[in-house]
N, C-alpha and C positions, 0 to 999 in steps of 0.2 A: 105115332105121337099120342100121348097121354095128358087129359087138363085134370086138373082135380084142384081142391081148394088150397091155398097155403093156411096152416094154424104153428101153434108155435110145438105140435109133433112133428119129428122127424119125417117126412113123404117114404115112401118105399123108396129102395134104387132099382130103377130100370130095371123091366125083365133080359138078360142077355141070350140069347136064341144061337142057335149055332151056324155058321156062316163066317162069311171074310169077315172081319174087326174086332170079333170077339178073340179070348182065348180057341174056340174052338172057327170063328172066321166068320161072324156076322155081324152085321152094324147091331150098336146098340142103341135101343130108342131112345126119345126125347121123351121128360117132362116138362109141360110149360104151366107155372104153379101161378095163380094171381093173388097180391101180395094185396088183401082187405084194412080197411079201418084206419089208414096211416093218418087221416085227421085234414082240415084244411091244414095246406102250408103258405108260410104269408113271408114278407120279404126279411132274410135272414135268419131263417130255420135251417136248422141241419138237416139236410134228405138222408143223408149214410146215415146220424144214428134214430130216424124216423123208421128206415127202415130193419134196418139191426134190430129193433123193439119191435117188427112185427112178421120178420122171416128166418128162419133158421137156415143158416148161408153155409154148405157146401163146396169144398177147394174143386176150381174147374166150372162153378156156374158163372153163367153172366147174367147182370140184372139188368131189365129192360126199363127204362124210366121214360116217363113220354116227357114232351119240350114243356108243357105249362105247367108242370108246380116246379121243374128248371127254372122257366123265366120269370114265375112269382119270388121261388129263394131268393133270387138275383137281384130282385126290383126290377126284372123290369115291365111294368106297366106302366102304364100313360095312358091320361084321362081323354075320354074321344066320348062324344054324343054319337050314340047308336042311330040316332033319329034323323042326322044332319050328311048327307052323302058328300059334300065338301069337306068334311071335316076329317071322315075315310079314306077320301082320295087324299088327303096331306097327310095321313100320319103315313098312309101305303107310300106314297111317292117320298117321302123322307127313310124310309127304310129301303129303299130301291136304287140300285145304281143305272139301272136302265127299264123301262116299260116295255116288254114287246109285243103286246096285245093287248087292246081293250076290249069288251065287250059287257055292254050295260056298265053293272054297276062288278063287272069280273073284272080283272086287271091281273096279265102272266108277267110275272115280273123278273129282274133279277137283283135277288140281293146282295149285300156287301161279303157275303161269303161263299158263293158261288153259286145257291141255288136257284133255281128257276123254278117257281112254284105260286100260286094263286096269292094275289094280293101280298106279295113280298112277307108271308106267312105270320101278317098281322092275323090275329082270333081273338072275337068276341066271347068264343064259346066259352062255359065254364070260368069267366068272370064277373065282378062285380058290374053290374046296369052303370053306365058313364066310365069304363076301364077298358082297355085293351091290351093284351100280352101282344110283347116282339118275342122272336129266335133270342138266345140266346146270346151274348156276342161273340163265343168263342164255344161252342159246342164240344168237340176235342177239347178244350181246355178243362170245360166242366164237367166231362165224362173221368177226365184224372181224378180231378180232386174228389169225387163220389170215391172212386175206386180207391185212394191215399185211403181218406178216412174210412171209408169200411174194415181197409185192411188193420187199421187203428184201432177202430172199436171190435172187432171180431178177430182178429189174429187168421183170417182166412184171405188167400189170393183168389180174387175173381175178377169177370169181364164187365165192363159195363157198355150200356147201349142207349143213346139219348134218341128217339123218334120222335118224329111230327109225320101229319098225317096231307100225302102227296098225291094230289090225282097224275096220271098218265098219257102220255100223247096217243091220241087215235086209238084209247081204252078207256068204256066207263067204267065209274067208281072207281074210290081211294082205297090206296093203303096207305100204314106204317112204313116208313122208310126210316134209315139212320141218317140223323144229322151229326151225331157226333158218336166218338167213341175210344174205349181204353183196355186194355187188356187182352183184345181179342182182332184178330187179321180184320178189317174191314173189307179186302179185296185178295180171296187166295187165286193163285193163277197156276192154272193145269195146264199151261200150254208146255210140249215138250213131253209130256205123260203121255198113258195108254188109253184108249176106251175099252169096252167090254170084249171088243174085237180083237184088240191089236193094233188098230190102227191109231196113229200120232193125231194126237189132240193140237192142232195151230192153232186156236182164236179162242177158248176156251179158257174165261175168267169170270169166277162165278165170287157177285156182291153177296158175300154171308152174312152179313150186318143187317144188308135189307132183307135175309131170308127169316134171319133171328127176329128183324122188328115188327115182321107181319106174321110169324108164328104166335109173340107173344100177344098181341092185338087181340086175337082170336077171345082171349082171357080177360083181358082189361076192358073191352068194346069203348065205345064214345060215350055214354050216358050214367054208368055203373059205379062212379066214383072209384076205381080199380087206377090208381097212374102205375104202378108195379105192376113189373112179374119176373117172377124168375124162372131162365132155361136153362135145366139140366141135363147133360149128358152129351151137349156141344164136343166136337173131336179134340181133342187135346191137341192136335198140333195145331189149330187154332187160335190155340191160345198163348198170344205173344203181342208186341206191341202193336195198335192199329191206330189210324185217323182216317176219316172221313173224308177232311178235306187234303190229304195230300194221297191218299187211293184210289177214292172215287171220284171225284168229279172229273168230268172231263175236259181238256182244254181246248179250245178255240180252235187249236191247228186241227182236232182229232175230230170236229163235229163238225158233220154234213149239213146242219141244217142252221149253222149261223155263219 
């Protein structure tokens, strides 16, 4: 996999190497480009043509957009005192359908869209001082509408991919994960296929969504002002309808641990 900067030049396309997926049978690599300069975005800006205006879009890429300049387009923020710890646990527990761990001022929540993730994925970061961004309210929903209008202003079909950033059970440190998403499988499932052996793949479902949204991370980091990027060279049969919330999460009957 290849980073290099996005400018409004074309990138190269991928070197293809010979091997299975190629014409002659080898995968072809990934570029994961980050998409600079797109400007603050404030409630009711266009992201599709914010980005259009500073990346040259590719049929087959998918753009990685992270959740908060999502939930600023959106409005949604709400005003919270950084300073006041009551006032965090009420906007966190207003955004929460249920609390299932406290610690200190940590709260693992779950939110009204199924995830479970620290403080019901209320962030301070990268807001105004007295402001707080929520999730989205329909992630999947807003991963469409980016991809509608891209395809409006560009005349190009691509994937898109909304991330926020997920710690792990009985793993330190975060990644990028997908909270929502459009154009691209969120969850391909090999079970029924071969491994390199021969032998039948049973339980073998790999979240491409969450592989795409911590590739492009990589690019955009947390501090950099980077909320874009775009991944080129994603498999094409990947690319077809996807959601988030009706692939990946998992439901209650399927999870051991609630």
């Amino acid at each position: 996999m290849s980073v290099r900067s996005s400018n409004h030049d074309r990138p190269p396309q991928p070197t293809v190497a010979a091997g299975a997926g190629s014409p002659e049978g080898a995968p072809v690599g990934l570029h994961v480009l980050p998409v600079a300069e797109l400007g603050e975005i404030r409630a009711g800006d266009d992201i599709a043509w914010a980005i259009a205006g500073r990346a040259e879009l590719c049929a087959g890429d998918v753009v990685v957009v992270t959740q908060k300049i999502i939930s600023k387009s959106e409005g949604r923020l709400v005003p919270l005192d950084h300073d006041d710890p009551e006032d965090r646990r009420r906007v966190i527990e207003s955004e929460s359908v249920r609390v299932l761990r406290r610690r200190g001022d940590l709260m693992v929540c779950e939110t009204r869209h199924g995830f479970i993730c620290a403080n019901a994925g209320v962030d301070l970061s990268n807001v105004d001082d007295g402001w707080a961004a929520l999730l989205p309210e329909d992630p999947d929903r807003s991963a469409r509408r980016i991809r509608d209008a891209l395809r409006g202003v560009t005349g190009v079909e691509v994937g898109v991919v909304i991330t926020d950033t997920f710690g792990r059970p009985w793993r330190k440190g975060v990644v990028d994960v997908a909270i929502g998403c459009a154009g691209v499988a969120a969850v391909v499932d090999l079970r029924g296929t071969s491994d390199a052996g021969g032998r039948a793949l049973t339980s073998t479902e790999v979240c491409v969504v969450d592989e795409i949204a911590s590739a492009a991370e990589l690019v955009m980091g947390k501090a950099a002002g980077v909320p874009v990027a775009v991944v080129r060279g994603v498999d094409p049969a990947y690319l077809r309808p996807g959601s988030v919330s009706e692939e990946v999460l998992r439901p209650p009957s399927e999870d051991l641990f609630r």
